[in-house]
C-alpha positions in Angstrom: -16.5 14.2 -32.7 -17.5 12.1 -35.7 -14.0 10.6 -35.9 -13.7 10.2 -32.2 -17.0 8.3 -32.1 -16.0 6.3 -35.3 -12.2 5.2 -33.4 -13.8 4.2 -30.1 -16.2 2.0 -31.9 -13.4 0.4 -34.1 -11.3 0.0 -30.7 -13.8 -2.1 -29.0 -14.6 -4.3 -31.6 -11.3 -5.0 -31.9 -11.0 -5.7 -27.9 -14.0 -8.2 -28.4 -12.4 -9.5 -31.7 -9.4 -10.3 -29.5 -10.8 -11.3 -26.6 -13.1 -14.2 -28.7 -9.7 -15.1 -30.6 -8.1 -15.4 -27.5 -10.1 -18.1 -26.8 -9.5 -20.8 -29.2 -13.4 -20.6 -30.0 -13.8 -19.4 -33.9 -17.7 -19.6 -33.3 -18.1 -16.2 -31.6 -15.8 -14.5 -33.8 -17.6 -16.1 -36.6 -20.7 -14.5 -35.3 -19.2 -11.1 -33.9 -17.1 -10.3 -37.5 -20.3 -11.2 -39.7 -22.3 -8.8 -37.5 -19.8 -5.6 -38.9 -20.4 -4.0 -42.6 -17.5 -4.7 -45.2 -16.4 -1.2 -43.9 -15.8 -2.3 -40.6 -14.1 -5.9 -41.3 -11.5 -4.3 -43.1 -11.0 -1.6 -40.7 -10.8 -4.5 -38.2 -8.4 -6.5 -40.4 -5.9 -3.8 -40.9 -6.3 -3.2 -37.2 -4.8 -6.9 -37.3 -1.0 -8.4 -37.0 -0.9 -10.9 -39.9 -1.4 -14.1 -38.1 -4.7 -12.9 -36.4 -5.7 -11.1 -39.6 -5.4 -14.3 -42.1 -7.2 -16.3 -39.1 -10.3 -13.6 -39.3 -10.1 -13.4 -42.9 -10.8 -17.2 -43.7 -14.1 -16.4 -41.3 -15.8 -13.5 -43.5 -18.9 -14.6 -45.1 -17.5 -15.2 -48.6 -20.7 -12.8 -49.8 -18.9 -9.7 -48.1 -15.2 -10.7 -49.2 -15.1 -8.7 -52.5 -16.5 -5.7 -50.7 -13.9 -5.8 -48.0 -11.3 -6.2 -50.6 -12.2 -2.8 -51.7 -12.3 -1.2 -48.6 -9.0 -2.1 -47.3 -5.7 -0.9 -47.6 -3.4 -2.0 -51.0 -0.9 -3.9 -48.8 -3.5 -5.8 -47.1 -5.5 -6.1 -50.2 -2.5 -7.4 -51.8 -2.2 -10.1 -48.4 -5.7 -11.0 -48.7 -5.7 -11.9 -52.4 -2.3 -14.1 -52.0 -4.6 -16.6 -49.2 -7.8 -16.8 -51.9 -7.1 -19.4 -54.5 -8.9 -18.3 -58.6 -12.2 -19.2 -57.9 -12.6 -17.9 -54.4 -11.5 -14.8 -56.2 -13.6 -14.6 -59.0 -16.7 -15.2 -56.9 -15.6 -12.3 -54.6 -15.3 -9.7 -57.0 -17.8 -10.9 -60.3 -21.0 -9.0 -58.4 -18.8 -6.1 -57.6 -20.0 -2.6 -58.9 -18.4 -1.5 -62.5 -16.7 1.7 -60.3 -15.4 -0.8 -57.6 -14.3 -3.9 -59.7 -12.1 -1.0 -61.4 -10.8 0.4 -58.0 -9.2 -2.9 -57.0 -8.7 -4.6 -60.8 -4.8 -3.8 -61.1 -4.6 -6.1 -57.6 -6.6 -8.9 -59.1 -4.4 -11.8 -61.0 -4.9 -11.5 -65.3 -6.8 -14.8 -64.9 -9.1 -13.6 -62.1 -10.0 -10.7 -64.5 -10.3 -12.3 -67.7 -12.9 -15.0 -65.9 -14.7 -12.1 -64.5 -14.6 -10.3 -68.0 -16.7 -13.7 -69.3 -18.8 -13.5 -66.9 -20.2 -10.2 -67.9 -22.7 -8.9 -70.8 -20.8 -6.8 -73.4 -22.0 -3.5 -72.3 -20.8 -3.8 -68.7 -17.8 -5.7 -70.4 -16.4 -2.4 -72.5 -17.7 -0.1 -69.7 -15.2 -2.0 -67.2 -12.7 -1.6 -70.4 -12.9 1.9 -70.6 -12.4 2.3 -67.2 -9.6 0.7 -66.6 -7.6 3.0 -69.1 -9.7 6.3 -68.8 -12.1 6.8 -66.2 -11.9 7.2 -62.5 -15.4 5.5 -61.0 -19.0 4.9 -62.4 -21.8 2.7 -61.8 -23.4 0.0 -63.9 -25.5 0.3 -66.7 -28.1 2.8 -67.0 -30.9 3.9 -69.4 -29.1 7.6 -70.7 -32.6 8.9 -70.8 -32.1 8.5 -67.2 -29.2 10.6 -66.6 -29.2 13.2 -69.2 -28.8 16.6 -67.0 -28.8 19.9 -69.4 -27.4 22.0 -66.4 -25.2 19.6 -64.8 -21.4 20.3 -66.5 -19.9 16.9 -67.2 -15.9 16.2 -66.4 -13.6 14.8 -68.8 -12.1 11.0 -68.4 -9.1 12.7 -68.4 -9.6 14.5 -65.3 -7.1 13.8 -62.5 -8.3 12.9 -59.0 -7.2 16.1 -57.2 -9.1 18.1 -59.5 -12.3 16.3 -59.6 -12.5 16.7 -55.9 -11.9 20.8 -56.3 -14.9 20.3 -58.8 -17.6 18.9 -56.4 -16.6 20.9 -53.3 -16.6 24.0 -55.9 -20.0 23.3 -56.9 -21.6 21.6 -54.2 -22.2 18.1 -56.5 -23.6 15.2 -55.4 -22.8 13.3 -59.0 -21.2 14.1 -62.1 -21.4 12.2 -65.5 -18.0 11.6 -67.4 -17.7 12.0 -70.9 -15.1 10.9 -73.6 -13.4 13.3 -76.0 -16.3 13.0 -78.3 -18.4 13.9 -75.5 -20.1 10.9 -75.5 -21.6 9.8 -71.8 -19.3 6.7 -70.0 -20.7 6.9 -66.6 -20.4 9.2 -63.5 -18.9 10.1 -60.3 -20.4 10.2 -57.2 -20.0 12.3 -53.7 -18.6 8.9 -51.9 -15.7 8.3 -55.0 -15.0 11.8 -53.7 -14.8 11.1 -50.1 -12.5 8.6 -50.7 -10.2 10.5 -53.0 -10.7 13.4 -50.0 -9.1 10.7 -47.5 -6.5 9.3 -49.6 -5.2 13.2 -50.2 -5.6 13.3 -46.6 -3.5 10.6 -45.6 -1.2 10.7 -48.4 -0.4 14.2 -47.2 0.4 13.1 -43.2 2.2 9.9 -44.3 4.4 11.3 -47.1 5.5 14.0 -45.3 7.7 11.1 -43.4 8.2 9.1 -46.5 5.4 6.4 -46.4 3.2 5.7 -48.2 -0.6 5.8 -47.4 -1.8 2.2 -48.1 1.3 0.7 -46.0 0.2 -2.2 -44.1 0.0 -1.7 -40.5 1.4 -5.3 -39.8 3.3 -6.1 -43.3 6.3 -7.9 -43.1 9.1 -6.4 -41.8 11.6 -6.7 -44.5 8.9 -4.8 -46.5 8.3 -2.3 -43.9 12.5 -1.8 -43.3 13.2 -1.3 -47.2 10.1 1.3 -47.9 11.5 3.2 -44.6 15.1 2.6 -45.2 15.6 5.1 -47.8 14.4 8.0 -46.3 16.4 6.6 -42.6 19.2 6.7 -44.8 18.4 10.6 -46.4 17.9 11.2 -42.3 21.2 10.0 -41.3 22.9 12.1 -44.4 21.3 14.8 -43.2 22.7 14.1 -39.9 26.3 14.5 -40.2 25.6 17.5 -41.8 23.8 19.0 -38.6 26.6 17.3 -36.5 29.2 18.6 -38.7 28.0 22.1 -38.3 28.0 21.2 -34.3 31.8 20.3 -34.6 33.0 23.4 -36.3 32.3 25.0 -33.2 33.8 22.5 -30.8 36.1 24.8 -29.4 33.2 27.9 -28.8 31.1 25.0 -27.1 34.1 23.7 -25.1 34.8 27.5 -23.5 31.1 27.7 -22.8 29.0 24.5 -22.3 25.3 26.4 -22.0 25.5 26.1 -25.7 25.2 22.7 -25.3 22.0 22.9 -23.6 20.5 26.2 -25.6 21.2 24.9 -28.9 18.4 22.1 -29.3 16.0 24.9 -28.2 16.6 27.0 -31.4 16.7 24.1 -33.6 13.5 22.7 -32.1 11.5 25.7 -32.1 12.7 26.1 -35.9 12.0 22.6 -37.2 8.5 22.7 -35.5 7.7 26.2 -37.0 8.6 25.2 -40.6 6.4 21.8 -39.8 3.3 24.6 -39.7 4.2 26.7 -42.8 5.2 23.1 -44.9 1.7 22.0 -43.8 -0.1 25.0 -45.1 2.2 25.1 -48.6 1.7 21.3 -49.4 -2.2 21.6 -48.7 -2.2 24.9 -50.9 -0.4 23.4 -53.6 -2.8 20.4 -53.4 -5.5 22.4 -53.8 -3.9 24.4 -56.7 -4.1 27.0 -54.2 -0.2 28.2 -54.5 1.3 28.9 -57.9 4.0 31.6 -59.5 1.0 34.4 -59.0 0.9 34.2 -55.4 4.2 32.7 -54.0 5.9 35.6 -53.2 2.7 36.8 -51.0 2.9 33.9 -49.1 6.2 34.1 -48.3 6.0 37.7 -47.3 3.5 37.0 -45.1 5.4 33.7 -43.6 8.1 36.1 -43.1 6.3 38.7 -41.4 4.3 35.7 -39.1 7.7 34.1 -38.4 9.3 37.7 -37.2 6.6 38.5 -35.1 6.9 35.2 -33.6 10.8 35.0 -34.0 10.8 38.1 -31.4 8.2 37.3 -29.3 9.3 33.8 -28.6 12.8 35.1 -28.7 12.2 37.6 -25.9 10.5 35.2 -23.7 13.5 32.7 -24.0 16.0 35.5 -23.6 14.4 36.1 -20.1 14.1 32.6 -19.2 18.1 32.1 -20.5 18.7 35.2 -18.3 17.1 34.2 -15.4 19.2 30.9 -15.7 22.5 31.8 -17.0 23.0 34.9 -15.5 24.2 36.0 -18.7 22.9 39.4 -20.7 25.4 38.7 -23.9 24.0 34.7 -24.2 20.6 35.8 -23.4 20.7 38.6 -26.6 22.9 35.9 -28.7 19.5 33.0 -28.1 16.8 35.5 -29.1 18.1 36.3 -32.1 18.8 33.3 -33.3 15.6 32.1 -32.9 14.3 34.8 -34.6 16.6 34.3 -37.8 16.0 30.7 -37.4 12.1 30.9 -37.5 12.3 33.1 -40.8 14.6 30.4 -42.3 12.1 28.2 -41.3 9.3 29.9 -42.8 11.6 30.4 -46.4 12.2 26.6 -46.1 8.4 25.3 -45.4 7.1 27.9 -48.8 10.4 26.7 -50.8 10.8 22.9 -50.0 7.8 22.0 -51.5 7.7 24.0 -54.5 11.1 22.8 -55.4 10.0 19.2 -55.0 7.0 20.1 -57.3 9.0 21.5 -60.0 11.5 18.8 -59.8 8.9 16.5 -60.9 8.6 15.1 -57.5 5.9 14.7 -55.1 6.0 17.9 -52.3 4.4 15.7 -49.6 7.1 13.1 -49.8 9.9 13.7 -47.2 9.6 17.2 -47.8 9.9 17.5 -43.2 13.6 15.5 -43.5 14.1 18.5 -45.9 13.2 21.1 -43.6 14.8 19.2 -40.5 17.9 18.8 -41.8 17.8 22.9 -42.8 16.6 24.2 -39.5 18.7 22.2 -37.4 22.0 22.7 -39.5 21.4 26.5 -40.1 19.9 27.1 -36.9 23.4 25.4 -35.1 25.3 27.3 -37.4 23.3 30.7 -36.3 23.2 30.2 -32.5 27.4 28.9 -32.4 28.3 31.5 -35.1 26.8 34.6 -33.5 28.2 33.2 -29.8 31.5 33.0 -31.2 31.7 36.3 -32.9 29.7 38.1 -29.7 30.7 36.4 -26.6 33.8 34.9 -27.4 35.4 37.1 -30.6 
């Protein structure tokens, strides 16, 4: 509901952002885009094509311009920064907090940061240092009288994202203090650096499952957009002739009975979409360091045994249907159970894929449906022709 409420508010401010662009007038949109929090410009901005966007941007109250910078996307960050000249920058980001001057530093220009690095006192100076090498977030300078906790475990600068998150939902924190090797105190973690690491997995997970990448530009040009996309198009199109090679070893069967032609997208449809659910579940898992060599096996078994169950009920209701069409008892038995074997190839693939990937050295969210498209529809052909030919035509 939250969500909902938070998308129809960023829809019609766009509509008005549009509507006072629209126009001509850059008063009112002046006035309407300095009425929004950082939060919401850059929502607005990435809700933006380029032209419009750049248009808006040179309108922000400079005072909210480094805070937007860190809210938005690394593409558009990246778009934003190119239009500010050194100084523009440097005034943008010098009041930042320590935690989100770090966040956005590797975007900055090596002059923009070395002004900024002047501009502070030493302390903030070599906590801004250490961050940028070691240490996720933390906030400015504070007395460490004022944030020494016996009970509260501290997490090493080491620690990687994924895990920090599993720490604070664990333990139900709302902060966390970072310490060194030497366990010496360099600042802390706080529930909204987890948030956004919780939405970065989050996105990360939906995008790279298509091969994108989670801070791609809406609007970014489109020879940058066709090259990131390209690669995995061209893994797709591999994949492809594979499935359509399959297809053509069975020409003749398909030839001497053309329902095949129809039935067969049905079995490699269901499949593909029934791997989708189990790849889902595995990637999260393994995110969560949920899935591992202890447990595997017991997750496939019980894929295998969900995908049966389904496998036969779904494959009885399609047999009738196929029946009731085709008139046929033979093609009706040949459909049902090839959906069946093709639903528990699809659960092996959606436990496996990932896993693979992971051990490869590999990220499991990236591409890993192409995978498991390109399996199910090329094995699930070959299942559905190869059982028709041995059975109704053999």
């Amino acid at each position: 509901m939250a969500d909902a409420s938070r998308h129809d508010r960023t829809a019609r401010q766009l509509r008005l952002l549009s509507d006072a662009l629209d126009t001509g007038r850059l008063g009112p949109v002046r006035r309407l885009i300095n009425t929004l929090s950082p939060a919401e410009i850059a929502n607005l901005l990435e809700s933006l094509p380029t032209p419009k966007r750049s248009l808006v941007w040179g309108l922000v109250d400079p005072e909210d311009d480094g805070e937007v910078l860190v809210h938005v996307g690394e593409d558009v960050r990246e778009s934003l920064i190119a239009e500010m000249d050194p100084d523009e920058l440097v005034a943008a980001v010098e009041d930042l907090d320590i935690d989100d001057l770090a966040d956005i530093a590797e975007d900055l220009p090596d002059q923009v940061i070395e002004e900024v690095l002047r501009s502070m006192d030493r302390e903030n100076r070599d906590r801004l240092e250490q961050v940028l090498t070691s240490l996720l977030t933390h906030e400015a300078s504070t007395p460490i009288n004022e944030l020494i906790d016996d009970e509260q475990s501290a997490i090493a600068a080491g620690t990687g994202e994924r895990e920090v998150a599993n720490q604070f939902s664990d333990h139900d924190w709302v902060s966390a203090p970072v310490v060194d090797e030497n366990n010496i105190l360099l600042g802390r973690i706080t529930i909204d650096d987890v948030v956004d690491i919780i939405r970065e997995q989050a996105e990360h997970q939906a995008l790279g499952a298509a091969g994108l990448g989670e801070d791609e530009d809406l609007f970014s040009p489109v020879g940058r957009a066709m090259r990131r996309r390209l690669v995995w198009l061209f893994v797709n199109l591999c994949t492809a002739f594979i499935a359509a090679n399959v297809v053509g070893q069975f020409e003749g069967t398909i030839d001497k009975l053309v329902a095949l032609a129809v039935l067969m997208p049905m079995v490699a449809g269901l499949g593909g979409n029934a791997g989708t659910q189990v790849l889902a579940l595995t990637i999260r898992g393994l995110a969560l360091g949920q899935v591992g060599a202890s447990n595997v096996m017991i997750l496939l078994w019980k894929e295998l045994r969900v995908a049966l169950f389904n496998g036969l009920l779904m494959g009885a209701v399609l047999g009738l249907i196929v029946l009731a069409w085709f008139r046929n008892v033979g093609l009706s038995m040949v459909i049902s159970v090839a959906l069946t074997a093709n639903l528990l190839l699809a659960a092996v693939v959606g436990v496996t894929i990932p896993l693979l990937l992971k051990r490869m050295g590999f990220d499991p969210a990236l591409g890993s449906g192409i995978f498991l498209t390109a399996l199910t529809d090329s094995l699930g052909f070959f299942t559905f022709l190869g059982l028709a030919t041995l059975l109704l035509l053999g």
